[in-house]
C-alpha positions in Angstrom: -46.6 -1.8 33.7 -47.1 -2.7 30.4 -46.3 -0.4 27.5 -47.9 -0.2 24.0 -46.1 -0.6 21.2 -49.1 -0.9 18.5 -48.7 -4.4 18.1 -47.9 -7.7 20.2 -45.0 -6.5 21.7 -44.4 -7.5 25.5 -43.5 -4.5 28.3 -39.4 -5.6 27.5 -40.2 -4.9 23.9 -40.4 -8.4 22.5 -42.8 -9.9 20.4 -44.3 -13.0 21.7 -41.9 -16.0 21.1 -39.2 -13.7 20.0 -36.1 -14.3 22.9 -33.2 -12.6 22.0 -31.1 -11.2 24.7 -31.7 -7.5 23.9 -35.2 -8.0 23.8 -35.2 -8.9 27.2 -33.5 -5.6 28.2 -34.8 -3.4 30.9 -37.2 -0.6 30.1 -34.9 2.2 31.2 -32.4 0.9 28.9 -34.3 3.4 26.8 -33.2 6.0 29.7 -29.3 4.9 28.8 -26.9 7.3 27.0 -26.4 6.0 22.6 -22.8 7.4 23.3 -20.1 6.5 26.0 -16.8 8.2 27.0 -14.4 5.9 27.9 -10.7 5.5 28.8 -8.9 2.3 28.2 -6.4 1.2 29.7 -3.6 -1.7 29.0 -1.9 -3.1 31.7 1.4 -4.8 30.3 5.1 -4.9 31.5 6.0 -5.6 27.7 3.7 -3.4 25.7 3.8 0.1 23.9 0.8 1.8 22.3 1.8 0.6 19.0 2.0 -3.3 20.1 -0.7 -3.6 21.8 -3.2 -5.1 20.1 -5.6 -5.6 23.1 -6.2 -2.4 24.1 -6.0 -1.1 19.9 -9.1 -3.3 19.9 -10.8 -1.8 22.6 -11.0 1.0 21.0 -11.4 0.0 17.5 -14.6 -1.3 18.6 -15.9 1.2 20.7 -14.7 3.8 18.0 -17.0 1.5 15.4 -20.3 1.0 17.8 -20.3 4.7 17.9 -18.7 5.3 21.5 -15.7 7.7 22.0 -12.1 6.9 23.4 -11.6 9.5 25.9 -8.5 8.3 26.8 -5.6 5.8 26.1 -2.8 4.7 28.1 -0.6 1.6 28.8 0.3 0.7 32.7 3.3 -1.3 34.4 1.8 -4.5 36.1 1.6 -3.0 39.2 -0.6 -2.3 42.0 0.2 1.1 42.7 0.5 1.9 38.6 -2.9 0.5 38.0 -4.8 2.2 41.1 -3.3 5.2 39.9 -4.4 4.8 36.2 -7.9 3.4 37.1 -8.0 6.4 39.7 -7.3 8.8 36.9 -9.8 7.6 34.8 -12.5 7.8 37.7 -11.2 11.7 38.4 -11.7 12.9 34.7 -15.1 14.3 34.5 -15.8 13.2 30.9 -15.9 9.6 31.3 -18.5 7.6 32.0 -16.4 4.3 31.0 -13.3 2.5 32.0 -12.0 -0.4 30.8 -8.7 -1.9 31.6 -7.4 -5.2 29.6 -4.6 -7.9 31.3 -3.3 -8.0 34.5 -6.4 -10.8 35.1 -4.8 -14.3 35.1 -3.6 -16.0 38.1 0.2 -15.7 37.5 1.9 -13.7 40.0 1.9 -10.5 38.0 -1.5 -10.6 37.3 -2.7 -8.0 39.8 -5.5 -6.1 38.2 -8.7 -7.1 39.7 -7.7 -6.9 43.1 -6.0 -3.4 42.3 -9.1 -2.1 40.8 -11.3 -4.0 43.2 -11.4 -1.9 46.1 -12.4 1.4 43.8 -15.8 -0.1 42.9 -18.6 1.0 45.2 -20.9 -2.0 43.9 -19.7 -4.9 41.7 -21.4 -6.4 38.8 -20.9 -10.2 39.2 -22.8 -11.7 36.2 -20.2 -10.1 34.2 -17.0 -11.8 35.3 -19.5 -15.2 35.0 -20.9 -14.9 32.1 -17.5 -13.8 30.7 -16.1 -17.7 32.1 -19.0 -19.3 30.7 -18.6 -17.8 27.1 -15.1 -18.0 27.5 -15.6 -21.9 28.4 -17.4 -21.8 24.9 -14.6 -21.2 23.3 -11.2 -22.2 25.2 -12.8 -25.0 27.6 -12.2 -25.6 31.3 -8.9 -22.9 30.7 -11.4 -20.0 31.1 -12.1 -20.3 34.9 -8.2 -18.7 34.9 -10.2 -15.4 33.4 -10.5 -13.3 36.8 -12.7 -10.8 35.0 -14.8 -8.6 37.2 -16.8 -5.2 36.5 -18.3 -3.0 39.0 -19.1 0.5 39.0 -17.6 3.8 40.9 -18.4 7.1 41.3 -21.3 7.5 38.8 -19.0 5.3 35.8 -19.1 2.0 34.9 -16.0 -0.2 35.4 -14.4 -3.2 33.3 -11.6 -5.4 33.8 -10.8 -7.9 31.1 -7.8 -9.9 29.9 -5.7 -8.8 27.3 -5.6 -10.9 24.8 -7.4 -10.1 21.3 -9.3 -13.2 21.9 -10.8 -12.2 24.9 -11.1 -9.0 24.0 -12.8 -9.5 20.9 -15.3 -11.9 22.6 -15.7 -9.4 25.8 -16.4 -6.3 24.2 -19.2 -8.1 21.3 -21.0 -10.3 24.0 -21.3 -8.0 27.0 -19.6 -4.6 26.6 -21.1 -3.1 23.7 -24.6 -4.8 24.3 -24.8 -3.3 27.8 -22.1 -0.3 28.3 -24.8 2.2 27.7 -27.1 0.9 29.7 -24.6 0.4 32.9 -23.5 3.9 32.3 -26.9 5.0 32.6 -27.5 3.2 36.1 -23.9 4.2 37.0 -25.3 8.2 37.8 -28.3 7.2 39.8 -28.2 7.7 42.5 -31.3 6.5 45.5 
């Protein structure tokens, strides 16, 4: 169904020729809440609130692209710790975000995405790939380390990222803030 705009515009809102990513977007992204709650979450053995960086620049950003920090918290790399954080997050009735940073290497300790994993109800692949492949952009063939995933559970949309400012920096402009709105939106439908 095509929708007029008054001029040349396309029913995904872009002018013949014109191919930017967002003006490719969906038109219920209209439908998608400006604002988004979210709750982030650091997952280090080493850091505090004030050293970590990561998770400072979650917020910083989501803070600056007019979303609110519901809630902060640093987590032991642990399973059980993490579960219990991402739970918590899922239980508080005024998010509609999660994001958790580390934990996603392939060391040992790097348990996040299969701790989170099993919470999601439906799993949002081309994130964790299109993470690699800009990631690859960047760092080369060291990015297919990233285990990145996102997903969402019960009616909020979930992200697990690395930790490192990077990363972070590079998750959050590319994917995140582009599209948080928009999965938060689709997160509450329901059939």
């Amino acid at each position: 169904m095509a929708h007029s705009h008054g001029d040349d515009r396309s029913e995904h809102g872009a002018s013949e020729g014109e191919h930017s990513p967002r003006s490719h977007g969906h038109h219920h992204r209209s439908a998608a809440p400006e604002s988004v709650a979210a709750a982030v979450i650091t997952v280090s053995d080493t850091r505090t609130l004030e050293t970590d960086t990561g998770g400072a620049l979650v917020a910083q950003m989501l803070t600056e692209a007019g979303h609110t920090v519901a809630a902060r918290e640093i987590v032991k790399d642990e399973g059980d710790a993490i579960r219990a954080a991402a739970q918590k997050a899922l239980d508080t009735d005024d998010v509609q975000a999660v994001v958790l940073t580390g934990g996603t290497g392939v060391a040992p300790r790097d348990v996040t995405p299969e701790s989170v994993e099993p919470l999601l109800e439906r799993t949002v692949p081309g994130f964790g790939e299109l993470f690699r492949m800009l990631s690859y952009e960047d760092i080369g063939s060291a990015a297919l380390l990233s285990r990145a995933v996102a997903g969402l559970a019960r009616g909020k949309v979930v992200f697990v990222i690395p930790g490192s400012r990077g990363a972070v920096g590079l998750a959050m402009e590319k994917l995140i803030l582009p599209e948080i709105g928009h999965l938060a939106g689709e997160a509450v439908k329901t059939r």
